[in-house]
C-alpha positions in Angstrom: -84.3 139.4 98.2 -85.6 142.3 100.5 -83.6 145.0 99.9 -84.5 147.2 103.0 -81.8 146.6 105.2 -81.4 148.6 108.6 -77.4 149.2 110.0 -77.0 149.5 113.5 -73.6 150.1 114.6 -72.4 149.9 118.2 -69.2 149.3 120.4 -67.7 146.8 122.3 -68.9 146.6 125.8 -72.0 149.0 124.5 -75.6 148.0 125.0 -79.0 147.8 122.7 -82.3 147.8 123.7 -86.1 148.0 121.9 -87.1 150.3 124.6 -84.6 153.4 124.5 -81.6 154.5 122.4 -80.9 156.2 119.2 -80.7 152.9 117.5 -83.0 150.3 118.5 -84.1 146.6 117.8 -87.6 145.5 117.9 -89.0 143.3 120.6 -89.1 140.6 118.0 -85.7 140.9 117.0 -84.8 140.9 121.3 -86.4 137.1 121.5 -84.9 136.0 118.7 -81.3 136.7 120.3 -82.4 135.9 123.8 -83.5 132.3 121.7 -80.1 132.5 120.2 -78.3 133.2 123.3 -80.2 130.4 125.2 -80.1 127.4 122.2 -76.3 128.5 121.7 -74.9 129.3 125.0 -73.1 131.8 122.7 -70.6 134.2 124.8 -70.8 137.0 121.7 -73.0 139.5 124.7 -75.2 138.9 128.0 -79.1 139.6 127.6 -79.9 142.6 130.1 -83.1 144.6 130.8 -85.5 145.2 127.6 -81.5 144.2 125.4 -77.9 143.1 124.9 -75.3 144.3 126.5 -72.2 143.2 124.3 -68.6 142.0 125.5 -64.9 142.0 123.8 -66.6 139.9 121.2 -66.6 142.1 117.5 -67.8 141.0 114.3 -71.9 140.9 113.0 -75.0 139.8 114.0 -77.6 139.7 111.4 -80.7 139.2 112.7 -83.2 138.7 109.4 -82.1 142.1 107.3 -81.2 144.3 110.2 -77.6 143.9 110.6 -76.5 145.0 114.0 -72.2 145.5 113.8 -70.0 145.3 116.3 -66.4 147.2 116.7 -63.8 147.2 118.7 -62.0 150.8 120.2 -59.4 151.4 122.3 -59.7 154.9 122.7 -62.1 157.4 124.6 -63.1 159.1 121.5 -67.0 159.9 121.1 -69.4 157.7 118.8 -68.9 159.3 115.6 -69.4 158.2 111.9 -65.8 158.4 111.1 -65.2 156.8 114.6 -66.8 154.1 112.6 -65.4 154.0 109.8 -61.9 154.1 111.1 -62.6 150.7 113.8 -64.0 149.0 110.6 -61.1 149.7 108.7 -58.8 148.5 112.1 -60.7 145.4 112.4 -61.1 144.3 108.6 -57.3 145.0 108.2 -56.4 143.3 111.2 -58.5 139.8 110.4 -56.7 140.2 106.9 -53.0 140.4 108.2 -53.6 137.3 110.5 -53.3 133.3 109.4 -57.2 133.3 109.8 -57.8 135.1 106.2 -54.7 134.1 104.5 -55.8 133.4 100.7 -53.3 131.9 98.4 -55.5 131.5 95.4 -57.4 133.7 94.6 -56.0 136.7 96.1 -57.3 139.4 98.0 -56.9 141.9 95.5 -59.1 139.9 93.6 -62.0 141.2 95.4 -64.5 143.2 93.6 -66.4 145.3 96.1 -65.0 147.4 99.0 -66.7 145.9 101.7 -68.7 147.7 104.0 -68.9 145.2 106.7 -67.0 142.0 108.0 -70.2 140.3 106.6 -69.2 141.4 103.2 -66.1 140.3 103.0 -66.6 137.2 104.2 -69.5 136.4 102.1 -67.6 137.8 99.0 -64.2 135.5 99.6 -66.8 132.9 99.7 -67.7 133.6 96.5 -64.1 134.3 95.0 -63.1 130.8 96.5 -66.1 129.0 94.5 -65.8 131.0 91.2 -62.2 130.0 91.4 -63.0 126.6 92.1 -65.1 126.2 89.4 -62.7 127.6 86.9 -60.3 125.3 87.5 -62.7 122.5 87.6 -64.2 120.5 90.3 -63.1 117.6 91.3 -64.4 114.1 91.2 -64.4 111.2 93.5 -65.2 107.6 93.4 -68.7 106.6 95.1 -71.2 103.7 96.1 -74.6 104.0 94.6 -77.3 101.2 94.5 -80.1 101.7 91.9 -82.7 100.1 89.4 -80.8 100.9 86.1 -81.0 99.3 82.4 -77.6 98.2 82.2 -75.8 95.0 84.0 -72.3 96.6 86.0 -71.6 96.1 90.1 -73.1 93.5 91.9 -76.6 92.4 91.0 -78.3 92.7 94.2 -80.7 89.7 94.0 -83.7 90.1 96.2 -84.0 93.9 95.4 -83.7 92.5 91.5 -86.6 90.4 92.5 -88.8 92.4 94.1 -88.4 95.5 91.5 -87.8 93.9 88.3 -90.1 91.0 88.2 -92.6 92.7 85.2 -89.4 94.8 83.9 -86.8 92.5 83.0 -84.9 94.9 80.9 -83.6 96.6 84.1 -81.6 95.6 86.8 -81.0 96.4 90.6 -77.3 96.7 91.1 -74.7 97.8 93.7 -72.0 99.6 91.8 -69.1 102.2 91.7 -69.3 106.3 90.2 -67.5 108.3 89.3 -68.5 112.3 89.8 -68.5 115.6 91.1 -72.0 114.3 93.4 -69.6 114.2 97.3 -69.5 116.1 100.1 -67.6 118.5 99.5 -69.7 119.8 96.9 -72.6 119.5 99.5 -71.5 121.7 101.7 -70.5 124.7 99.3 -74.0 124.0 97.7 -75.4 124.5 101.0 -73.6 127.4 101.5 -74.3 129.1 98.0 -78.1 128.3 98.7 -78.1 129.8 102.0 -76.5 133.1 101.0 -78.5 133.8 98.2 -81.8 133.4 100.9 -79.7 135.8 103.4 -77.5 138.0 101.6 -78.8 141.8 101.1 -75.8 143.0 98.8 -77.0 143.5 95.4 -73.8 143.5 94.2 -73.1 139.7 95.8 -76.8 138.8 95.1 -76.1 138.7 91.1 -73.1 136.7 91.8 -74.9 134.2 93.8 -77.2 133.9 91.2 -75.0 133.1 88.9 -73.1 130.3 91.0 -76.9 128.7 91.7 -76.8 128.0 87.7 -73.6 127.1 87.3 -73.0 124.8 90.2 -74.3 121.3 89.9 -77.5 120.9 92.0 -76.7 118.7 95.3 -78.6 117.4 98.0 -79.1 118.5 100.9 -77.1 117.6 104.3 -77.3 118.3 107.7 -74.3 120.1 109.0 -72.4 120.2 112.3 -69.0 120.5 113.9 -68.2 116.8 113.4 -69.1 117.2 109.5 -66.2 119.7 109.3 -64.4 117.6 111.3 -64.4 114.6 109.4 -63.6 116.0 106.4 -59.9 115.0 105.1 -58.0 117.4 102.5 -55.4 115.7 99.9 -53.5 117.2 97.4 -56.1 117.2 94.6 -59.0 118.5 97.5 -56.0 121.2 98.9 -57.6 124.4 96.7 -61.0 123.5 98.5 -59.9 124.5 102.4 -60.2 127.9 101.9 -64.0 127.9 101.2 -64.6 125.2 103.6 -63.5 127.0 106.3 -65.6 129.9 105.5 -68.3 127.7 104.8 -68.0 126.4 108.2 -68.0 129.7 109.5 -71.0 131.1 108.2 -73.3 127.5 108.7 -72.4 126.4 112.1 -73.1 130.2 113.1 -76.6 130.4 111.2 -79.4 129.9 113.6 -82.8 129.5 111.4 -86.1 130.8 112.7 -88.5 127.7 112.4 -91.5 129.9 113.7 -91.9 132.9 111.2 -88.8 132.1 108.8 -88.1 136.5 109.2 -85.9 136.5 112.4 -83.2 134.4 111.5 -79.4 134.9 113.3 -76.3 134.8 111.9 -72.8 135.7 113.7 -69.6 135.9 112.6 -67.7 137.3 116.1 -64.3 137.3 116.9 -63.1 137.6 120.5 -60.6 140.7 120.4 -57.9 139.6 123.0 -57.7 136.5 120.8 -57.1 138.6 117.6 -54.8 141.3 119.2 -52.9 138.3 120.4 -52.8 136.9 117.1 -51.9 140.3 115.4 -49.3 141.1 117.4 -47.7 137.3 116.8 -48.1 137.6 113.4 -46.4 141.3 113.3 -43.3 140.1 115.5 -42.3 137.0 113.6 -43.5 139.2 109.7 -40.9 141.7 110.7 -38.3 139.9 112.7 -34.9 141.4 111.8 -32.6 140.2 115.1 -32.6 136.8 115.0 -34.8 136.2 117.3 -37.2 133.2 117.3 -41.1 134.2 118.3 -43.3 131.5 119.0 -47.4 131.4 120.5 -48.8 129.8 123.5 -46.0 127.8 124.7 -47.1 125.6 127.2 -45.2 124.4 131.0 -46.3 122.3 133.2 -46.1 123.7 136.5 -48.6 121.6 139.4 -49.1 118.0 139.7 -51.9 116.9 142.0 -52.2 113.7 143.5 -54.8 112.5 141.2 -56.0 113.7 137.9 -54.0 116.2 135.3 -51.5 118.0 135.6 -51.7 122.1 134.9 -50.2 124.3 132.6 -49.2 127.8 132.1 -49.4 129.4 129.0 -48.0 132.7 127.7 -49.3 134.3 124.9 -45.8 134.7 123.6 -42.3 133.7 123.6 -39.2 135.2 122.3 -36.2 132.8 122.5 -32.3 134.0 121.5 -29.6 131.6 120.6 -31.7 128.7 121.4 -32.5 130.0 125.5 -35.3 131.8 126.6 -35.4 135.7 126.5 -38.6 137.6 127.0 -41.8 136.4 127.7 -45.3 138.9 126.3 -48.6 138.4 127.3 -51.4 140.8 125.4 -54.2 142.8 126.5 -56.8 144.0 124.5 -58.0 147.3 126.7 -56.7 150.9 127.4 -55.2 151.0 130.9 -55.8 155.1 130.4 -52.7 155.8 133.0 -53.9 152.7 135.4 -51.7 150.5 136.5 -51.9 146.8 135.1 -54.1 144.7 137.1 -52.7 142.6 140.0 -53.7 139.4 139.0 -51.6 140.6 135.6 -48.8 141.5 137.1 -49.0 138.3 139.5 -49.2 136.3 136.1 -46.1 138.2 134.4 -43.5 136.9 137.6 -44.8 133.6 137.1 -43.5 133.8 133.9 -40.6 135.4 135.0 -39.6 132.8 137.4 -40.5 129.9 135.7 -39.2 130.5 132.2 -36.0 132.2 133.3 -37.0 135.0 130.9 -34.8 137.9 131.0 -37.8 140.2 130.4 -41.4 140.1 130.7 -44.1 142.7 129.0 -47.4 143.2 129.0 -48.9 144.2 125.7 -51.8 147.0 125.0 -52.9 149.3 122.6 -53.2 152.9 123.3 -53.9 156.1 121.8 -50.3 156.7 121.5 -47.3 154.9 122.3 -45.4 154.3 125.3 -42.9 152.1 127.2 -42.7 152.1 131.2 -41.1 149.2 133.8 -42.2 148.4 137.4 -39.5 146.3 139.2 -40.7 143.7 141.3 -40.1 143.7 145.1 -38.7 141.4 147.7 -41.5 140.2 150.1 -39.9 140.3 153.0 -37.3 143.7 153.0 -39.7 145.5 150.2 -36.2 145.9 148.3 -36.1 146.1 144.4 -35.2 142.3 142.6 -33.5 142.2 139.3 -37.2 141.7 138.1 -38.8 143.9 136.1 -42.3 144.3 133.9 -42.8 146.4 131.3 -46.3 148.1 130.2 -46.2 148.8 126.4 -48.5 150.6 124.5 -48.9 150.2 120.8 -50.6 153.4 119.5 -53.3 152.5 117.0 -52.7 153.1 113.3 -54.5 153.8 110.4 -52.6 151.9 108.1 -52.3 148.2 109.0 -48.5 147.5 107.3 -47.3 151.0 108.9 -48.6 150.1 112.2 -47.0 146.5 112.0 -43.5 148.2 111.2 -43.8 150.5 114.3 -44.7 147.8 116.5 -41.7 145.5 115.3 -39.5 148.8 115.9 -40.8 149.6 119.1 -40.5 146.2 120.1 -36.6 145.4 119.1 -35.9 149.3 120.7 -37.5 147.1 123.8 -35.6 144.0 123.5 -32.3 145.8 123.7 -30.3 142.6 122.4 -26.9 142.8 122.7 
């Protein structure tokens, strides 16, 4: 392993270039992502002059061992180290508290190192779900194998017998059933642990890797895509194996070898941050739900039928039903309005909602540097009067501490709700 590692931390919506800036990438390391970016079609940022410019899209990028980090902010505070620090915090807490890092077994407080980026701890659960594994056993499964072995069992496959065995009659070619750890399953967590110990620069993690090479039964090796994953099927004895899997999954369908020089490689692991402030704020209302209310995500309507073809939907990001009827509908924004007024096109989407769920309230959902609550009543187009419509705009201010934040959003949002 080469342990010089460069850390370049940027922003969400900031840009990099090899050509200017404080922190800068090499030309090499450019092509490789503009490669990436055209093999991929990835979304993660847009290639600009002499760079990347980067979108709502957080996470890592490691391109060979310079790790270029991505964070999100809300706020219009200046680029500081602890501005850092704190949005790294934010994010790692927030990825935690949603259904995408739920770990039964082992626990998160199992974790040995405090990690220092999203790259960290996802390599490290990795690890935690494996050693795990491997302490409680691993499992077995029944498979075909056809071979030139010295004992009669299966089916004698005759013209392969033949062929092989003519001088060697001791042995015979046979068609039979196994019993062993050798399936795939175990291929793809090999994979994985084989993969890490090439790209990982934690020396903490490195040792650990090691030691999983020698423990873990050597496997062959597989080609991986989407449909592998897909395929796969968990039962009750494979249920402890998800957990990895999925992480697995992450980290190989997002590695992107360099074939040319082998020193350039990419890996990502990016998370879209409207999709993960939507899921935080889910996971928050129906954690602390003390009024009987029932929350539930993206529930679909149709609402258009063309002639021919499908019909379309409309899809809030959340719904809040009381007493079995619906009751407020919340769609989430991951930006800071900064005083603005919501977009438009948002507030345009919010009476749609209003009209065709029958909600008695609508919201739009943002975090902010501190809180806040405001309402706009919608207007009748023709006489401009005020309708018993209304949207509210509420801000969530940002907290540093992920289960006292998620208490003040429930408050703030049942002081909202105003149930009777």
């Amino acid at each position: 392993m080469n342990n010089s590692k460069k850390h370049i931390v940027v922003f969400e919506h900031e840009s990099i270039r090899f050509d200017k800036g404080t922190e800068r990438i090499s030309e090499e390391q450019f092509n490789a992502l503009g490669k990436y970016y055209g093999e991929n079609g990835v979304p993660y940022f847009d290639l600009c002059y002499n760079g990347v410019r980067f979108n709502e899209h957080v996470g890592v990028i490691q391109i060979g061992n310079t790790l270029i980090e991505v964070l999100p902010k809300a706020d219009k505070k200046l680029h500081t180290s602890e501005q850092e620090k704190k949005w790294r915090n934010i994010l790692i807490d927030m990825l935690r508290s949603v259904d995408g890092f739920e770990i039964k077994a082992p626990s998160q407080s199992d974790l040995k190192i405090k990690p220092n980026t999203i790259l960290d701890l996802y390599f490290e659960m990795f690890i935690k779900e494996v050693e795990y594994l491997l302490h409680s056993g691993l499992i077995k499964k029944y498979r075909k194998k056809e071979g030139n072995i010295s004992a009669l069992k299966g089916t004698l496959q005759f013209a392969q017998h033949l062929q092989k065995n003519l001088t060697h009659q001791e042995r015979f070619y046979v068609d039979f059933t196994t019993y062993d750890t050798e399936h795939k399953l175990h291929f793809i967590l090999y994979k994985t642990i084989r993969l890490l110990k090439q790209i990982n620069t934690s020396a903490v993690l490195q040792s650990r890797l090691g030691a999983l090479l020698l423990i873990f039964p050597e496997m062959p090796d597989i080609k991986v895509s989407s449909s592998t994953f897909d395929r796969l099927e968990f039962n009750r004895k494979t249920q402890s194996y998800k957990k990895g899997i999925e992480i697995a999954r992450l980290i190989l369908l997002h590695y992107h070898p360099d074939v040319s020089k082998g020193r350039n490689y990419v890996l990502a692991l990016m998370f879209d941050m409207n999709n993960l402030w939507e899921q935080f704020i889910y996971v928050t209302l129906r954690k602390n739900n003390k009024s009987g209310i029932s929350v539930t995500a993206q529930t679909s309507k149709y609402f258009w039928k063309p002639e021919k073809g499908y019909r379309s939907k409309i899809r809030p990001d959340i719904l809040v039903k009381k007493d079995n009827k619906n009751f407020a509908v919340l769609d989430t924004k991951w930006k800071n309005l900064n005083g603005s007024n919501p977009s438009p096109d948002d507030l345009r989407q919010m009476y749609v909602y209003h009209e065709y769920y029958g909600a008695k309230r609508v919201a739009l959902i943002y975090p902010g540097a501190d809180s806040s609550k405001t309402s706009g009543t919608y207007l009748d187009p023709f006489s401009s009067e005020e309708l018993d419509k209304e949207c509210s705009i509420i801000n969530f201010s940002i907290e540093d501490n992920i289960k006292q934040w998620q208490v003040k959003i429930s408050k703030q949002f049942e002081d909202w709700l105003k149930l009777p």
